[in-house]
Every structure is written in C-alpha cells, then in structure tokens.
N, CA, C and O atoms as CSV, one atom per row, in Angstrom:
chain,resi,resn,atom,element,x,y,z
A,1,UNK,N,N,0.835,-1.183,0.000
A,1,UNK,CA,C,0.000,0.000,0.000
A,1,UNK,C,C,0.879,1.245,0.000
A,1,UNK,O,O,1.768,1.213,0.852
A,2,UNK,N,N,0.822,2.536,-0.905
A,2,UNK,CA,C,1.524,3.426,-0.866
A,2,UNK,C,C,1.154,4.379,-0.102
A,2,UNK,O,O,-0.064,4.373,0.077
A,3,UNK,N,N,1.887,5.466,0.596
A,3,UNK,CA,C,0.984,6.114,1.837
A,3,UNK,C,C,1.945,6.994,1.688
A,3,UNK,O,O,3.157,6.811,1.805
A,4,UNK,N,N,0.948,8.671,1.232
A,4,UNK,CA,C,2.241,10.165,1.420
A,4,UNK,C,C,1.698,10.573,2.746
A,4,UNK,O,O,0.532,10.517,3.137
A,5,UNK,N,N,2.723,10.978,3.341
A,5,UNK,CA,C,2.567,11.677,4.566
A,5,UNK,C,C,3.317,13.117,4.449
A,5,UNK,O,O,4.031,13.437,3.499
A,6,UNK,N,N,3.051,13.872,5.504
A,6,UNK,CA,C,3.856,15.220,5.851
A,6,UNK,C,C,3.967,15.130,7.351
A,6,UNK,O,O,3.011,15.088,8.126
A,7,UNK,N,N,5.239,15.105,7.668
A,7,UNK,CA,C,5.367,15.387,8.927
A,7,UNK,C,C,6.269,17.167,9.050
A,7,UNK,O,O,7.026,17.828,8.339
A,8,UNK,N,N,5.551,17.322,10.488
A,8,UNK,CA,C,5.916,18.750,10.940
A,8,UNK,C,C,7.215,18.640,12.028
A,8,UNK,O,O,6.932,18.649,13.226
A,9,UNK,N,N,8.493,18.547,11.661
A,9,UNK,CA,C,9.512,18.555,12.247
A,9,UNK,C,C,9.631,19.624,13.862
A,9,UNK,O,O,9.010,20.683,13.949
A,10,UNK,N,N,10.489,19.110,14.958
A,10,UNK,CA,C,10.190,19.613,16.387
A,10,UNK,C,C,10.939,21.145,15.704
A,10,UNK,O,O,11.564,21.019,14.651
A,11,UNK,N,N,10.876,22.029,16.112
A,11,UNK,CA,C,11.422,23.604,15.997
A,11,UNK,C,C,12.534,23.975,16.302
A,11,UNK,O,O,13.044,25.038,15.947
A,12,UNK,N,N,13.133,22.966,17.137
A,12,UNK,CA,C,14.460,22.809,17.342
A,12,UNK,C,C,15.598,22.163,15.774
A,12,UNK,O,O,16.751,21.851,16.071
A,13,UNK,N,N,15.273,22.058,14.628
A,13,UNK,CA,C,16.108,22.040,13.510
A,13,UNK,C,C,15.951,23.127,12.477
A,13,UNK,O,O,15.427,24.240,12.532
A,14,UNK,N,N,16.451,22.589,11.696
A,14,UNK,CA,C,16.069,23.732,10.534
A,14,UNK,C,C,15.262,23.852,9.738
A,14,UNK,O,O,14.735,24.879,9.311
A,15,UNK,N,N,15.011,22.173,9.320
A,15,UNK,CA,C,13.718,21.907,8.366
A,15,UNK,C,C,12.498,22.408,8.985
A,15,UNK,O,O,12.249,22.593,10.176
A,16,UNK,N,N,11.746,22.602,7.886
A,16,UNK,CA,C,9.884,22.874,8.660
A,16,UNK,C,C,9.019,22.399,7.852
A,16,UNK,O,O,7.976,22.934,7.477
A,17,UNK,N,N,9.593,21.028,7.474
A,17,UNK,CA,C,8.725,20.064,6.789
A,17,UNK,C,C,9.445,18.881,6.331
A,17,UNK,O,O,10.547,18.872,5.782
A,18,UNK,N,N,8.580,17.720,6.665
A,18,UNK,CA,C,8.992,16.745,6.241
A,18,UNK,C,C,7.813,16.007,4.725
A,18,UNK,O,O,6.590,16.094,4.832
A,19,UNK,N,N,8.334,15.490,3.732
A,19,UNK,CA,C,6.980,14.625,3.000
A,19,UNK,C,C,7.808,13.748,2.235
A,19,UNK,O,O,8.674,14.038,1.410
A,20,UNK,N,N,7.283,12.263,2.761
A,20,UNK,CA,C,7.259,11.100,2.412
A,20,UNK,C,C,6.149,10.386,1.648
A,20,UNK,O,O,4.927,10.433,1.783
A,21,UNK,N,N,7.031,9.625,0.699
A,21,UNK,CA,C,5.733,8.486,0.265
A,21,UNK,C,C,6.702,7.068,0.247
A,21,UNK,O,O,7.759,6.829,-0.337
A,22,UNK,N,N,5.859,6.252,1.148
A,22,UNK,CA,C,6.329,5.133,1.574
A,22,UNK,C,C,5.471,4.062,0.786
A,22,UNK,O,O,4.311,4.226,0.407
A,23,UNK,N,N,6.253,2.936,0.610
A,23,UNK,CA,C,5.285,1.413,-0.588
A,23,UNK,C,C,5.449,0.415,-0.177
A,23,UNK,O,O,6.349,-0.208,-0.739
A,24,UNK,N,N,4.721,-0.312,0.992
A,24,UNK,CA,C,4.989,-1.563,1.802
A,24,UNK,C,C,6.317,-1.770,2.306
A,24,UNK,O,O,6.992,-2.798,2.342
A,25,UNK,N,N,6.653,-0.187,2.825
A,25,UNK,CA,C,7.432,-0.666,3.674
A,25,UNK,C,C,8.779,-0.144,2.978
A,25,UNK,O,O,9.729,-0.033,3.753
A,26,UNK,N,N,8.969,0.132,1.885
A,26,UNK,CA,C,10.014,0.908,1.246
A,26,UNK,C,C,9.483,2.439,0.795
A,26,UNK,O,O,8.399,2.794,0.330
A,27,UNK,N,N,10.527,3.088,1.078
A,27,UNK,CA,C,10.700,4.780,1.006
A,27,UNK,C,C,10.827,5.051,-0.593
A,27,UNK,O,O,11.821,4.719,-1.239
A,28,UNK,N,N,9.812,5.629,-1.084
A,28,UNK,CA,C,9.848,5.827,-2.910
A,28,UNK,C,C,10.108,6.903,-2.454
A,28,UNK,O,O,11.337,6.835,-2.438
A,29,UNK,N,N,9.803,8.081,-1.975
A,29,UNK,CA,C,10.243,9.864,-2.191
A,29,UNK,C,C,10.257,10.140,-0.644
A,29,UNK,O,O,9.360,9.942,0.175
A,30,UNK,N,N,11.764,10.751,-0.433
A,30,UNK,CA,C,11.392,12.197,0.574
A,30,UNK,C,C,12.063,13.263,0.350
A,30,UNK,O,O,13.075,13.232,-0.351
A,31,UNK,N,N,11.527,14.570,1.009
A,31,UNK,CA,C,11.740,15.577,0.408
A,31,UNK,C,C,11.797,16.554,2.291
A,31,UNK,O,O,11.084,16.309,3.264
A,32,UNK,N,N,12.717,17.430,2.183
A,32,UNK,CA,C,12.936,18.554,3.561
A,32,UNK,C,C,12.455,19.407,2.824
A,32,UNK,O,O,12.764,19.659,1.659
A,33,UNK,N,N,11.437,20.030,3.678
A,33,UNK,CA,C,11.422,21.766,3.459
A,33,UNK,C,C,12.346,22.780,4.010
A,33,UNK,O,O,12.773,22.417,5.106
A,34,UNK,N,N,12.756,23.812,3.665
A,34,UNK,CA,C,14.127,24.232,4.840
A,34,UNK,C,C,14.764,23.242,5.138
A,34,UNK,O,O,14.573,22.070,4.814
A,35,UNK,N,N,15.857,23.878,6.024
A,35,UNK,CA,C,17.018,23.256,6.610
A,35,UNK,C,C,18.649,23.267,5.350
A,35,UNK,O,O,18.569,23.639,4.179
A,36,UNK,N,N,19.563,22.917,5.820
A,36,UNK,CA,C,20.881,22.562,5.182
A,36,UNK,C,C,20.339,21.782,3.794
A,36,UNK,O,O,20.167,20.566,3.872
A,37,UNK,N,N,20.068,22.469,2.529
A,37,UNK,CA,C,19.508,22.150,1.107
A,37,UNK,C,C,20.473,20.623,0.588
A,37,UNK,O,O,20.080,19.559,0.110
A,38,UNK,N,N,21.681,21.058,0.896
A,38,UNK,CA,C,22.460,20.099,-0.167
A,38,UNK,C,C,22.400,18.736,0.941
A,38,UNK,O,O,21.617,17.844,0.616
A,39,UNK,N,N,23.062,18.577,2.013
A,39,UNK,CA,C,22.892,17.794,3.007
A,39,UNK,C,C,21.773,16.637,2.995
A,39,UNK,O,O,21.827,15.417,2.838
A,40,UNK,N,N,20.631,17.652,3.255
A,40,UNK,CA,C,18.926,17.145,3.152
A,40,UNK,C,C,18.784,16.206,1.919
A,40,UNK,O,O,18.522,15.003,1.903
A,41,UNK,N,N,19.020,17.048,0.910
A,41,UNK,CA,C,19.008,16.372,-0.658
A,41,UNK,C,C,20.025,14.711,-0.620
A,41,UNK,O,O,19.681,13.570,-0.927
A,42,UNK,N,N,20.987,15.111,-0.244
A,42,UNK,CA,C,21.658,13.780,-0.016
A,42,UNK,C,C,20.824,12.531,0.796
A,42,UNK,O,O,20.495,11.416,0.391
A,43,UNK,N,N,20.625,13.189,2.098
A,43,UNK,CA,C,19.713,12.244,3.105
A,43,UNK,C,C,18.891,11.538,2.332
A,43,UNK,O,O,18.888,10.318,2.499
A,44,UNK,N,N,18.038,12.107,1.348
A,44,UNK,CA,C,16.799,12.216,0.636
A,44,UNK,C,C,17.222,11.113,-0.633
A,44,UNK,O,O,16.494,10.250,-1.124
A,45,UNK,N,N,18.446,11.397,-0.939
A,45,UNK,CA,C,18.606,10.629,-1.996
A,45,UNK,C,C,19.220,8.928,-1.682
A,45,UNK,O,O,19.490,8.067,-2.520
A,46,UNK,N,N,19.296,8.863,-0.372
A,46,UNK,CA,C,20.387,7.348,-0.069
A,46,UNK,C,C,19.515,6.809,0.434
A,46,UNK,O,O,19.544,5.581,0.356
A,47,UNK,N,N,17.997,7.647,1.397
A,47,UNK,CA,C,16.694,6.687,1.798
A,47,UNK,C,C,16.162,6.125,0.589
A,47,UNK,O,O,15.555,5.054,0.615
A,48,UNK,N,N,16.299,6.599,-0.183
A,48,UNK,CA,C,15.049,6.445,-1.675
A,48,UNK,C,C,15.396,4.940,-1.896
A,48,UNK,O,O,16.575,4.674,-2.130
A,49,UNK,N,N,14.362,3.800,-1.836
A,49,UNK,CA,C,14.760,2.211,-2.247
A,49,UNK,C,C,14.615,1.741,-0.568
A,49,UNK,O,O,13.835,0.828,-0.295
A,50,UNK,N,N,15.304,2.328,0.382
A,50,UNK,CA,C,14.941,1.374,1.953
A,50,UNK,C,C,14.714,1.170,2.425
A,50,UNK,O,O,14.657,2.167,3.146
A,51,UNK,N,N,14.187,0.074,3.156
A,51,UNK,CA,C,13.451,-0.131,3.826
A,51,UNK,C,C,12.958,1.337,5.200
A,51,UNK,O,O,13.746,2.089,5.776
A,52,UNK,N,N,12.060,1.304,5.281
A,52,UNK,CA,C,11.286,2.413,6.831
A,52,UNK,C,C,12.277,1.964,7.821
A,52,UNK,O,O,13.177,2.730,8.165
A,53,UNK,N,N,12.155,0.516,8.407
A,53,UNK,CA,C,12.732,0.396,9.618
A,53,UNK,C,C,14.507,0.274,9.653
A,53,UNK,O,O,15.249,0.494,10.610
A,54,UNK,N,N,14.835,-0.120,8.365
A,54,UNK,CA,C,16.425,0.545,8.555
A,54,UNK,C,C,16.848,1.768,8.383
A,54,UNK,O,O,18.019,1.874,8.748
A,55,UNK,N,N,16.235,3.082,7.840
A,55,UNK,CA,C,16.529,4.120,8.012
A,55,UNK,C,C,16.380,4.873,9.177
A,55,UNK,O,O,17.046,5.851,9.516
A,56,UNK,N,N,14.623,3.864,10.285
A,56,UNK,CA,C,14.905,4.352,11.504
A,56,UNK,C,C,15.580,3.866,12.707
A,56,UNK,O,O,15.474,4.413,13.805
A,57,UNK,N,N,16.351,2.712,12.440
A,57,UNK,CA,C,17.492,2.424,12.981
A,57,UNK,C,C,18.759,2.762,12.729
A,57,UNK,O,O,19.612,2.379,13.530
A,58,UNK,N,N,19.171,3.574,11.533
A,58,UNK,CA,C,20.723,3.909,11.586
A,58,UNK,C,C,20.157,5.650,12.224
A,58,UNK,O,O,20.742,6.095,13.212
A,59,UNK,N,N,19.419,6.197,11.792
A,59,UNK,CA,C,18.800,7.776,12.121
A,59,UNK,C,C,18.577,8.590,13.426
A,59,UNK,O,O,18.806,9.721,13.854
A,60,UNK,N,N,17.793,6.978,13.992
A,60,UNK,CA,C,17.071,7.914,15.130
A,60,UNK,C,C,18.463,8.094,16.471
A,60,UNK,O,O,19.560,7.548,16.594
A,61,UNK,N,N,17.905,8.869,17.086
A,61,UNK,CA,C,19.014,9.661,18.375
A,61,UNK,C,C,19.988,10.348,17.154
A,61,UNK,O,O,21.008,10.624,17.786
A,62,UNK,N,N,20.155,10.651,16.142
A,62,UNK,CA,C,21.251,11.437,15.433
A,62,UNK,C,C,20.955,13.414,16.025
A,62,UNK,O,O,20.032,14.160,15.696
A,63,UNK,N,N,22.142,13.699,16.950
A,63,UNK,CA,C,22.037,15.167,17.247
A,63,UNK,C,C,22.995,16.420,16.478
A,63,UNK,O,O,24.108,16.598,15.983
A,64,UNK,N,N,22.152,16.884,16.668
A,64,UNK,CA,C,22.812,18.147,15.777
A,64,UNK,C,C,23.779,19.093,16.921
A,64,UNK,O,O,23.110,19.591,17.826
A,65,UNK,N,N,25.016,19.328,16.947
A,65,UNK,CA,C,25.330,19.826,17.948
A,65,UNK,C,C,24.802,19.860,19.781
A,65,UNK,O,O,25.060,19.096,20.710
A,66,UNK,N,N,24.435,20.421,19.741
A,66,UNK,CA,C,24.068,20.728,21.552
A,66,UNK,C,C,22.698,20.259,21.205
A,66,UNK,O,O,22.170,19.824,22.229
A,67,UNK,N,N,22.135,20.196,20.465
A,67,UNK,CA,C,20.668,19.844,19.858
A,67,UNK,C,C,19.979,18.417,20.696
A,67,UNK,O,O,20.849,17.587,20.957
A,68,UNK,N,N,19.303,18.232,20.909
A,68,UNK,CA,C,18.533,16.543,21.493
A,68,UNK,C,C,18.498,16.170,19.903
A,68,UNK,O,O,19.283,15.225,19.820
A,69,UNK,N,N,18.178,16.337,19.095
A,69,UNK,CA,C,17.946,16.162,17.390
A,69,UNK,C,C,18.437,16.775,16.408
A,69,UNK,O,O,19.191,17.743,16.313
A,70,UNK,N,N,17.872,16.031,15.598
A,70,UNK,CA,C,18.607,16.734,13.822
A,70,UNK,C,C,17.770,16.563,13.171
A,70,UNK,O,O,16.694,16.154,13.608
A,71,UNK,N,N,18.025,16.865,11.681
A,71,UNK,CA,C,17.053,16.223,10.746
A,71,UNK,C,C,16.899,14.925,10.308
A,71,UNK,O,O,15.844,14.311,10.153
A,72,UNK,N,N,18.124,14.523,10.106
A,72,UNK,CA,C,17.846,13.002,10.534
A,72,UNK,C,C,16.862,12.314,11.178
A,72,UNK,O,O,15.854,11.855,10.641
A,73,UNK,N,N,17.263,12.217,12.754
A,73,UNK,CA,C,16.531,12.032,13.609
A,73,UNK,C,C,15.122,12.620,13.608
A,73,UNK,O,O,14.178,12.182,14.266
A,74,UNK,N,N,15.104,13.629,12.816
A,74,UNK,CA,C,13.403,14.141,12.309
A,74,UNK,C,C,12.759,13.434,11.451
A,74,UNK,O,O,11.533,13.516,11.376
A,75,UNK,N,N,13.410,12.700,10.737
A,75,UNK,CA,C,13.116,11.961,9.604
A,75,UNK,C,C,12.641,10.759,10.406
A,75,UNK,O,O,11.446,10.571,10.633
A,76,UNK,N,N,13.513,10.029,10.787
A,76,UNK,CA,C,13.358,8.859,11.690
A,76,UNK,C,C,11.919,8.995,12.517
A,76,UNK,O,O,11.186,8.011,12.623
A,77,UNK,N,N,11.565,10.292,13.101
A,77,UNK,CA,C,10.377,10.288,13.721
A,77,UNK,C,C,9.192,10.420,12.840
A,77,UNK,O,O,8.060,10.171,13.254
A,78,UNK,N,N,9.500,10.903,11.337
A,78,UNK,CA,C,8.480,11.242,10.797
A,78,UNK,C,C,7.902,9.692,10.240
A,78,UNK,O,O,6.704,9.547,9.997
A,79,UNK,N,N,8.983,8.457,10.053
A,79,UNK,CA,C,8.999,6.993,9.778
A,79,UNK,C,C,8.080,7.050,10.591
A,79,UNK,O,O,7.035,7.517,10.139
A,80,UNK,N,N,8.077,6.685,11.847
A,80,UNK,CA,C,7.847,6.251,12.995
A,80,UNK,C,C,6.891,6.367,13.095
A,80,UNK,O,O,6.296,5.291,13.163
A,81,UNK,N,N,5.947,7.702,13.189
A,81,UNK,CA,C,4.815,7.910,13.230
A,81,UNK,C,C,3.942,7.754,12.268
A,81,UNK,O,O,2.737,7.833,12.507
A,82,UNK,N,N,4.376,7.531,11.150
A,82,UNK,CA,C,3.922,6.965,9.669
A,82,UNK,C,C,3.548,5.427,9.708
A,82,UNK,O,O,2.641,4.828,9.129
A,83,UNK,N,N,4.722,4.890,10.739
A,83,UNK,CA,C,4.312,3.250,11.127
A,83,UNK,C,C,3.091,3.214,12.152
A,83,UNK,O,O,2.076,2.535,12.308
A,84,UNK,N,N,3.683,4.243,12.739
A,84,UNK,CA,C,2.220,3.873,13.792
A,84,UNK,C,C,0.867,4.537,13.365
A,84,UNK,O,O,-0.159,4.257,13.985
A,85,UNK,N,N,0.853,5.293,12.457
A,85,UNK,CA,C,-0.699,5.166,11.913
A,85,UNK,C,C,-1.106,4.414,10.901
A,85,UNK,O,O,-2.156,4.675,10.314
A,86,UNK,N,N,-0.265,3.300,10.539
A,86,UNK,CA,C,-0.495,2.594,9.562
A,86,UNK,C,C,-0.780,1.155,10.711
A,86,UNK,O,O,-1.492,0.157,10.601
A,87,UNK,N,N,-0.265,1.422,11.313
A,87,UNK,CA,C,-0.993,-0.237,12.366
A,87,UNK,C,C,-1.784,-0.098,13.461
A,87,UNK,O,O,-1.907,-0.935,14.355
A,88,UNK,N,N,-2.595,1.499,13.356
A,88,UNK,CA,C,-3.523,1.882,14.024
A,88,UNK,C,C,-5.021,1.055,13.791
A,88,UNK,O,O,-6.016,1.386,14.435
C-alpha cells in the first residue's frame, strides 16, 4: 500500500517540513522543506529504495550539535509515526 505523509519537524532544527511516500514498507520519495539544502538532498537521496525500519534504525538519536535532534533524527520520527498510523 503506498501512503504520502507530511510530517511537521520539532522547531528545534532547521527543516519545517517533512513529506514522504512510503510502498509496503520501502521509502519511494522524501523531500525537507528548509534546513541545510544540499545535506537534506543527499539524506533524501540514499533513503530512496529502503526499507522504513532501517533508516529508523541507523537515524534515530542522530544530534545536531548541543541539539537533542537533527534532521535526521526528524526523519526517523516522521517513519515512525507513519508506522504507527499505519498499524492503528
């Protein structure tokens, strides 16, 4: 089943948007709004093909300086909560 989502990243990074479209379980598109452009784009381009739950296992806890998070780790939450309304 293919499923786009938008997640709203915590205010503590740079991005201020997340949008995914996920396909049983593999990541076809994501895309940052704001934040570090070229960086993001990279992130964006090495998820594309993998699985949800290995991107939120190498991702999540990733901090940005003094930060509790990053975008990464924003990403990872935006998975996350994408899983859990899909086995709601």
């Amino acid at each position: 089943m293919k499923k786009t989502f938008h997640f709203v990243p915590s205010s503590a990074v740079c991005s201020v948007g997340i949008d995914l479209t996920v396909e049983d379980g593999i990541i076809r598109e994501a895309c940052f709004e704001g934040g570090c452009n070229g960086n993001l784009q990279g992130i964006c381009m090495l998820v594309r093909g993998m699985k949800a739950e290995e991107v939120i296992e190498r991702l999540e806890g990733i901090q940005c300086g003094s930060k509790r998070t990053s975008c990464p780790d924003q990403l990872a939450k935006a998975l996350r909560a994408l899983s859990d309304e899909n086995n709601q």
